[in-house]
N, C-alpha and C positions, 0 to 999 in steps of 0.2 A: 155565659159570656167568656170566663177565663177558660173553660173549657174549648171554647172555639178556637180562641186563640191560640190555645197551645198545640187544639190541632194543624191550626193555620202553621204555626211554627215549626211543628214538627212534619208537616207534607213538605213546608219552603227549604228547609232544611233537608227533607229527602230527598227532592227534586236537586237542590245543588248538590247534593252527592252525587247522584247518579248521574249528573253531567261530568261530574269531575273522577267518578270511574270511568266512563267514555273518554274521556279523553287520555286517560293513564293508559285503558286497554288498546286506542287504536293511534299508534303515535305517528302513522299515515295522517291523519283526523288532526291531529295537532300541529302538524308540519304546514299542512294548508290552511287552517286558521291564521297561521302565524304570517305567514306569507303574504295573504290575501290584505291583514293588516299593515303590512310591512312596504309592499307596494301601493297598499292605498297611502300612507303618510307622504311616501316620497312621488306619487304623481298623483295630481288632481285627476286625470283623466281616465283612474283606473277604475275608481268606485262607482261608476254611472250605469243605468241599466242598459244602454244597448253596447257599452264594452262587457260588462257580464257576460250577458248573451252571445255576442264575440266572442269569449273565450268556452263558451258552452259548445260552437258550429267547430271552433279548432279541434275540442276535446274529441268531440265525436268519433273522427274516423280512428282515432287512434284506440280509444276505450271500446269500440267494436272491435275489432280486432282482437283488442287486449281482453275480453270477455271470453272469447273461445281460445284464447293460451293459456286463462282461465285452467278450461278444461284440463286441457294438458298437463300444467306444471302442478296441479292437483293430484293428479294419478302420477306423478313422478318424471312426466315426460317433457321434450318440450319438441315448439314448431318452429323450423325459420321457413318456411316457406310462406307463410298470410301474407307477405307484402305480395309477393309475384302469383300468390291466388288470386287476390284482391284485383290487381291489375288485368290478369287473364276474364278473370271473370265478367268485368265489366268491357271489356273489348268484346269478349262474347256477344253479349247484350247488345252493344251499338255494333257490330259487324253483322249479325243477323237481322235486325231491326229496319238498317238503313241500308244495308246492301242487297240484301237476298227478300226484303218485305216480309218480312215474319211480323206477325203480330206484337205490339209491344208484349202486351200481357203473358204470351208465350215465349218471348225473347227474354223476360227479367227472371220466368220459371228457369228457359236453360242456363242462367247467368247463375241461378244458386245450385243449380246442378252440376255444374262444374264444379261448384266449390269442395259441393260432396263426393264427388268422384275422384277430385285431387286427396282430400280429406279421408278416401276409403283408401288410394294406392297409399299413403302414408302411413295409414294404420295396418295394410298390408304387408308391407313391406318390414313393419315394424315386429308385429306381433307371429306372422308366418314366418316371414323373410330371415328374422333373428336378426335385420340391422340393428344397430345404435339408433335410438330416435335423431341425433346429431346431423350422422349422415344420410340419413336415409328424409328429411325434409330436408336438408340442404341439397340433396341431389333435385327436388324436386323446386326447389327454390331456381334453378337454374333451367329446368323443364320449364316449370310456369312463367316464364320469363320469356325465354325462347318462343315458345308457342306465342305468347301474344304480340311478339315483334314478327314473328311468320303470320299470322292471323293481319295484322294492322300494317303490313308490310311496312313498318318501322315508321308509318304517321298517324299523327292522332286521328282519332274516327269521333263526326258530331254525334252526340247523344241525340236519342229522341228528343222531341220538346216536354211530352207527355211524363219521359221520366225527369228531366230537367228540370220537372216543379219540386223533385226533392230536395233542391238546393235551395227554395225561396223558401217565404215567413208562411205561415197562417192567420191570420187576422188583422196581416201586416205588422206583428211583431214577434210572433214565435215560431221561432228557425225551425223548420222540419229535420234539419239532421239534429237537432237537441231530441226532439221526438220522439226521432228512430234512436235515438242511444239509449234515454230513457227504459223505450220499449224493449229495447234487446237486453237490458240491464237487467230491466224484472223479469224475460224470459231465463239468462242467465241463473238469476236469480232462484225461481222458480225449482229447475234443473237440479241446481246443486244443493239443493234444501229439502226438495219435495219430491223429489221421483228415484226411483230403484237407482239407474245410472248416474244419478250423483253419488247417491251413498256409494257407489260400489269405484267411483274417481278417489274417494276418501281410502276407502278399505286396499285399492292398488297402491295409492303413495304411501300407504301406511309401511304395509307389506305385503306386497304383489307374493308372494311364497305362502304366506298366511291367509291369503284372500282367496288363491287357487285351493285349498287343503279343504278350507271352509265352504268349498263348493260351486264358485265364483266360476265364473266361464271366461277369465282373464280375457283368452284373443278377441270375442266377439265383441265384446265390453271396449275393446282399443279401438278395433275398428268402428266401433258409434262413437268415440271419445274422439277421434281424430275427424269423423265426418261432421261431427258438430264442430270444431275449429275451423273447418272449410267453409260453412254454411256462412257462420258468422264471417271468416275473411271476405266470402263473397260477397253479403250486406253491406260491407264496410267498401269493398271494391264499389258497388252500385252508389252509396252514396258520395265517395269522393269527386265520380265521375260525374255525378248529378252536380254537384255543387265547382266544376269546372267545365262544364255545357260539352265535355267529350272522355271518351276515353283514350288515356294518354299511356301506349305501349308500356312507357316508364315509369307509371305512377307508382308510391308507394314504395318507391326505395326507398332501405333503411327501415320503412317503418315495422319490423318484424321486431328490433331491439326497440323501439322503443312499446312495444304492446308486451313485450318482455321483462322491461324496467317497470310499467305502471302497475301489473300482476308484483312483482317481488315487492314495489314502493307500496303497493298496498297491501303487504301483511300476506304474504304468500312465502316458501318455501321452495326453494328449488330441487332439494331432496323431496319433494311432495307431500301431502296428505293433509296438506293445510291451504289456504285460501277461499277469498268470499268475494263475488261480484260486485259489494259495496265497496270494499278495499282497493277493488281495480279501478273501479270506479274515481276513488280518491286519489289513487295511482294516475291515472292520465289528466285530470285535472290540475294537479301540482306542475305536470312537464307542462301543459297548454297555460298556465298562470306565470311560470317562471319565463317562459317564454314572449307571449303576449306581455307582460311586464317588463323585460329586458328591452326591450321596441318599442314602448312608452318612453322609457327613459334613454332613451339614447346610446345604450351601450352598444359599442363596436363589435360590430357584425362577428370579427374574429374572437373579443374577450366573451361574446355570448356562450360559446362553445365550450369553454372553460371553466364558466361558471355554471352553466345548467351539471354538466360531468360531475363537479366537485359537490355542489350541491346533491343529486340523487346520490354519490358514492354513501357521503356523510350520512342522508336521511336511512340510506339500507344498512349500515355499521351498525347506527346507533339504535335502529328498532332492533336489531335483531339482540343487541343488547340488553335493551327493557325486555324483549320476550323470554331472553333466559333469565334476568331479575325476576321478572314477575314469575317465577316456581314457587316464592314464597307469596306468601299474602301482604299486603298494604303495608298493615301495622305491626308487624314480626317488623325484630331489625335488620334480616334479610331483606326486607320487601319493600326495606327505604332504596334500594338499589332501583326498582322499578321507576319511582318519583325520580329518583338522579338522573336515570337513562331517559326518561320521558322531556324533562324538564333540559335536558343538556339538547336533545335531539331541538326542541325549538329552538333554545339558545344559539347553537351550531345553525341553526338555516337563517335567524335572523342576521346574526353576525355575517353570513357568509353573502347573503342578497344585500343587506346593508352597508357592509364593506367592499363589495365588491362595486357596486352600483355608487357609490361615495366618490371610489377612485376612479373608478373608469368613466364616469359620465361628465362629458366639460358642460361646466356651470358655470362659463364665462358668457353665454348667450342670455340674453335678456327677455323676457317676456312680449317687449315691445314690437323686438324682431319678429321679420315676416316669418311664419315656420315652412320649410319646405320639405317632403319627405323624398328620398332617391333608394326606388328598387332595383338593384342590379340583379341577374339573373343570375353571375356568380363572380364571384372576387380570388378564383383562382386560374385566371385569364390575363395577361399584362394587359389586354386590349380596354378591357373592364376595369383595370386597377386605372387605365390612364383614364376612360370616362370620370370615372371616382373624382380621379385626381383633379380635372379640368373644372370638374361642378363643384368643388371647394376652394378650388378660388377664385372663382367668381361669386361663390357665396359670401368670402370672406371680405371681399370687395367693395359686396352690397349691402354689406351687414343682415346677409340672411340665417337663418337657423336652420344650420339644413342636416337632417336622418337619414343617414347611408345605412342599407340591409341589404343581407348576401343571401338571396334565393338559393346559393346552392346546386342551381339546376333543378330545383324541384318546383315545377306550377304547382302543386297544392302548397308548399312553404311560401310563395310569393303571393297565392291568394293569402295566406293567412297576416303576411306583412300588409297588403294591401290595406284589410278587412280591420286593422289595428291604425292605419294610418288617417281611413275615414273615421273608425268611432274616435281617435285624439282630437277632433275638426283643425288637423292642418289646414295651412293657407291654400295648398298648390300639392300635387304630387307629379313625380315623375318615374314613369315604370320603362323598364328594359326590360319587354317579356320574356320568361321562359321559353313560354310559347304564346301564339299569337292570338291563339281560340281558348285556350283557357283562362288569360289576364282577361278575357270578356266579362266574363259577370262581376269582375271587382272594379272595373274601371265604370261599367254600367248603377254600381251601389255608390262609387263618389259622385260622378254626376249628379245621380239623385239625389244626394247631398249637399249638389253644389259645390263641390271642388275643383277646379279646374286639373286637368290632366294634360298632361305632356309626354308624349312616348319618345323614347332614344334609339336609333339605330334600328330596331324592329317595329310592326308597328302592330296596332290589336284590333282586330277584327270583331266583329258585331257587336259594337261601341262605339262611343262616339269622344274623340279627343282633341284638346284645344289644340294641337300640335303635334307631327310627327317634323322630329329633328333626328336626318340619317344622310346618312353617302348615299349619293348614287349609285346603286350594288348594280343596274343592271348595264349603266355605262362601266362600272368600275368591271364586272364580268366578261365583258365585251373586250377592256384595254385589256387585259387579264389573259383572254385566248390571244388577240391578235402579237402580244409581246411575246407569247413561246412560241407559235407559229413560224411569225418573223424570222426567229432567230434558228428555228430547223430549216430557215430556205421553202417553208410552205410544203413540205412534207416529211412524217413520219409517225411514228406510233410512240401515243401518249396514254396517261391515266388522269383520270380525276378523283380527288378525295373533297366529296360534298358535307355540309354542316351536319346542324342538328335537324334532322325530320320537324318539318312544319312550323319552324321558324321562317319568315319574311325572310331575313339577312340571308339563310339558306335558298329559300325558291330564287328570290332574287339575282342572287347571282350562279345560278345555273343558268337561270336566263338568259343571264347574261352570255355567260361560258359558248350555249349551244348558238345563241346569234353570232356575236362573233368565229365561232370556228365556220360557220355557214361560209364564209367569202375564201374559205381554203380546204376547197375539197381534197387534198393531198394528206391533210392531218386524219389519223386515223385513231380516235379513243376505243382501246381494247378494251377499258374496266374503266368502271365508275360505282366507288365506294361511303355507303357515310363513315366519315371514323368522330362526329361530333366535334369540331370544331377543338379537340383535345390532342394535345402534343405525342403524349404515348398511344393513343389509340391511330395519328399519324401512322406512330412507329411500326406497331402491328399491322396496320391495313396494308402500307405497304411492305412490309416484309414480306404478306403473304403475296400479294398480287405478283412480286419480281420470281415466288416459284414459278408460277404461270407464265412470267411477260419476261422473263430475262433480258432482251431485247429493249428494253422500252426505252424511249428517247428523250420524255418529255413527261413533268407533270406540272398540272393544275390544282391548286391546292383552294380551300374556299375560306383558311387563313393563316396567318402566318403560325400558328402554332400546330396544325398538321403536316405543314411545309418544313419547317424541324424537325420535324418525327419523320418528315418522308429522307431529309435529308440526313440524317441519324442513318434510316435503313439503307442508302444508298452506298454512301462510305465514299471509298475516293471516287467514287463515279458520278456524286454530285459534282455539278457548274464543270466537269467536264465531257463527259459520254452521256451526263443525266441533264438538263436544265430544269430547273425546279421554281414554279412564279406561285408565291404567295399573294396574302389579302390583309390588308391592318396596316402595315409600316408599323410596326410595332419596336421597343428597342429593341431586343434580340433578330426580328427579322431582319430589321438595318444594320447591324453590326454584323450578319450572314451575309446581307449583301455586297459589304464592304472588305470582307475574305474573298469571297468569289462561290462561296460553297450555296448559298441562295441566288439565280442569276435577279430575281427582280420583285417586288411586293410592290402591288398598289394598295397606298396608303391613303388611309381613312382623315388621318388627322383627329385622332380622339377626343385627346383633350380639348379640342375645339367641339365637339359633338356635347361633351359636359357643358362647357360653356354658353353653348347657343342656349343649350336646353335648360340651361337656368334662366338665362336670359328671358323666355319665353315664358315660362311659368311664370316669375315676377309681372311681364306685360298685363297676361291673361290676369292674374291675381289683382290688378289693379284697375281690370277690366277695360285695357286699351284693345286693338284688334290687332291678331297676330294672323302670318298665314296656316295655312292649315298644312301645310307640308314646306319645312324647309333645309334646300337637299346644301351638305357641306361638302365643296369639290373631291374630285380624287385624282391622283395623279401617278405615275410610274417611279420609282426609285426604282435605278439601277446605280452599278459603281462609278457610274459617270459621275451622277449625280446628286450621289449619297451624300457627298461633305456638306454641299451647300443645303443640304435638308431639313426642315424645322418640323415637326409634327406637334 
């Protein structure tokens, strides 16, 4: 009997050892525990299984990705090209599939075929070529980009349905992109443990000079090492696009740093010859935790940014830290550094989520309050800062509790606000798409939820929403041509600069634009440009048009922040030899109009767009009956009649 025990004692005892090695060894491993604690105390809403799983469908596309830079920063190298793989490769897919009727099953083969043929010119280029791996994926970063906006003609293309299903659950609760991350994890896995071309990732980061001498076939070795980073960006391409019902020319911007950060946050080496698919693993789990977390708790769209940074910088300091502590062993008193570096690295991420989310989250709202969630599509927009602004005070009003998130421009970061918004069970949400076909399936997972939805300004397609609250884009399109028109006397030659591709507020008011110019055939549009609804890309689009159009008389702008930029490129020949009509009434565009240098913006009236759209959300929320479309006037400012203007 006392012998049982003491063996009892002495397994319980080894067993907590050998947790409490794990945890010293992999200080990745411990930053996520701590975390996962940390957000669980401070929201109820974090600890639940289908927000888990929520943050399992975020991790995904990023830890795919991040499994094949894996690859890479193993052998010593790295990739920025996976985001604009990933993107390419699944426009592949749905541009053969749905365009040309390629079989699915043969259209998702060419989708990972691309990845490996981007994935071979990178190892090409690298290991023949004698580029820098830097430049020679960032050259291709900007190839894979291009192709899939020539490919998509610059709008999103529907996904099969067939592939579609890899966005949904299994058994109606496990997410198939957790699945496929899973599975590529232990293929990864697999790879870098158990076959020739791992060991020989290990033996180049080591010492690519040592690894050649010893017999190594260094080039051909890059070029599989680079075609497995393709493979997997293109897995990770296919599933994003699954899980937003299209492929979206732009997807997966940015996401190349962070499949970068999750490889380094988990125990990788950017000198190489060190890293483990577990650790990346743990790596893109902490960014999808820290994230999904910040959007539980209310923290400002813009302090999110600042504390996720500050966060990974501190967690990569201080591991790399504990890894040069731990040279010595545990119990040497050298290798009390190991326990400091490990034990500080928690302390630093507690502190850092803790204190950050303490001060930034207003804890002036009550429990009682209705909660309303607001996804803007991006908050570096005056147009969108005045939506913001209008649906806060009318929240403030009502005494609503209402979660402002910045998309960013990215439909997979807006699915992923979305997808946080329903597992919190907010009262109400309201989405400002990115895009129109990809807010589908997250608008589609509240309803089935039961959440009532409200779309602003744009609206979402193959869904169903208690409310669209927008301008009228295609009468405002309409005043829009007829007001430059007018004012050239019903002829001359103009340009248009069109939105974001596949955006409503976009189609919308081309619409508009082409109906109205219809009643003056005398107006003649030379060029019609997207520059996204963005003030600098204004700048540029038309810089370059006026090589071409020297001449031109007139433009159409699809808002007032391209109409800046147009008028930037024009210089004195704006509001005199140029006329220039914006979209918003925005303040800057008013305050142009009121120089003379903008002749005119049809204004939206935004902050009334916030406002209605809370308004409705609360109805719905309450379950009175709302309309299903309610359009907020628009109107002409010009210098006439800017003073008396109210937006």
């Amino acid at each position: 009997m006392a012998t049982d025990t003491l063996k009892g004692g002495t397994a319980g005892a080894g067993g907590a050892a050998a947790v409490r090695r794990l945890l010293l060894d992999n200080g990745a491993l411990t930053a996520l525990i701590v975390l996962v604690i940390a957000m669980s105390a401070l929201s109820g809403d974090f600890l639940t299984t289908d927000n888990l799983l929520n943050v399992g469908v975020q991790a995904a596309v990023t830890a795919i990705l991040a499994f094949g830079v894996t690859f890479v920063i193993v052998s010593a190298g790295i990739d920025l090209s996976v985001g604009s793989v990933a993107a390419l490769s699944a426009t592949v897919l749905a541009w053969s599939a749905t365009s040309h009727g390629v079989p699915v099953a043969l259209a998702v083969v060419l989708a990972l075929a691309t990845g490996i043929v981007c994935g071979l010119v990178n190892g090409f280029l690298i290991a023949y070529g004698k580029l820098p791996p830097f430049i020679a994926t960032l050259a291709l970063l900007s190839v894979g980009r291009g192709l899939s906006l020539v490919i998509s003609e610059g709008s999103p293309i529907a996904f099969p349905d067939s592939v579609s299903h890899l966005g949904d659950t299994l058994g109606g609760w496990l997410p198939v992109p957790v699945l496929v991350m899973v599975v590529m994890g232990l293929i990864a896995a697999f790879v870098l443990g158990r076959t020739y071309i791992g060991r020989s990732m290990y033996a180049i980061g080591g010492n690519e000079e040592a690894a050649r001498l010893s017999g190594l076939r260094v080039k051909k070795q890059k070029l599989a090492i680079y075609a497995l980073s393709g493979v997997f960006a293109a897995a990770a391409g296919v599933v994003l696009a699954a899980r937003l019902s299209s492929a979206q020319p732009q997807a997966a911007d940015g996401y190349e740093l962070d499949a970068i950060a999750a490889v380094v946050i988990g125990g990788a080496s950017l000198a190489g010859g060190t890293g483990k698919a577990s650790g990346t693993l743990i790596g893109a789990l902490i960014l999808a935790v820290l994230r999904n977390g910040l959007n539980l708790l209310s923290v400002s769209a813009f302090w999110q940014q600042v504390v996720i940074g500050v966060v990974i910088a501190l967690a990569v300091l201080l591991d790399t830290v504990r890894r040069k502590a731990g040279a010595t062993p545990t119990h040497s008193p050298g290798g009390k550094g190991r326990q400091t570096a490990t034990y500080a690295l928690a302390a630093v991420v507690t502190v850092a989520v803790v204190g950050a989310t303490s001060f930034l989250h207003d804890g002036s709202s009550s429990s009682a309050n209705p909660k309303v969630g607001l996804s803007l599509s991006t908050l570096n927009n005056p147009f969108f800062v005045q939506i913001r602004s209008g649906a806060q005070a009318e929240a403030k009003e009502r005494g609503v509790d209402l979660t402002v998130t910045d998309a960013q421009n990215d439909a997979s970061q807006q699915a992923n606000q979305l997808q946080n918004f329903t597992s919190s069970g907010l009262g109400a949400i309201i989405v400002n798409p990115v895009d129109s076909d990809a807010a589908g399936p997250s608008v589609r997972a509240a309803d089935k939820a039961g959440i009532p939805v409200v779309a602003v300004d744009r609206g979402v397609n193959k869904a169903d929403v208690d409310a669209l609250v927008a301008s009228d884009n295609v009468a405002g399109g309409e005043l829009a041509a007829k007001t430059v028109a007018e004012k050239l006397g019903g002829h001359g030659r103009i340009v248009i600069l069109q939105g974001q591709a596949g955006t409503s507020a976009a189609r919308e008011r081309a619409e508009g634009f082409a109906k109205g110019l219809k009643a003056y055939p005398g107006i003649q549009v030379v060029a019609q440009q997207p520059a996204d609804f963005d003030r600098t890309k204004g700048l540029d689009v038309m810089s370059n048009l006026l090589q071409a159009h020297p001449d031109v008389q007139g433009v159409i702008a699809a808002n007032d922040e391209m109409a800046l930029g147009a008028v930037k490129a024009l210089g004195a020949k704006a509001g005199k030899s140029v006329q220039v009509v914006g979209f918003d009434g925005t303040p800057d565009g008013l305050k142009a109009v009121e120089q003379g240098t903008l002749y005119a913006s049809v204004a939206q009236q935004p902050s009334q767009l916030g406002r209605i759209a809370v308004d409705n959300a609360l109805r719905a929320l309450d379950g009175k009956e709302v309309p299903a479309t309610v359009k907020v006037p628009v109107k002409v400012v010009t210098k006439e009649n800017v003073a008396g203007f109210h937006g």
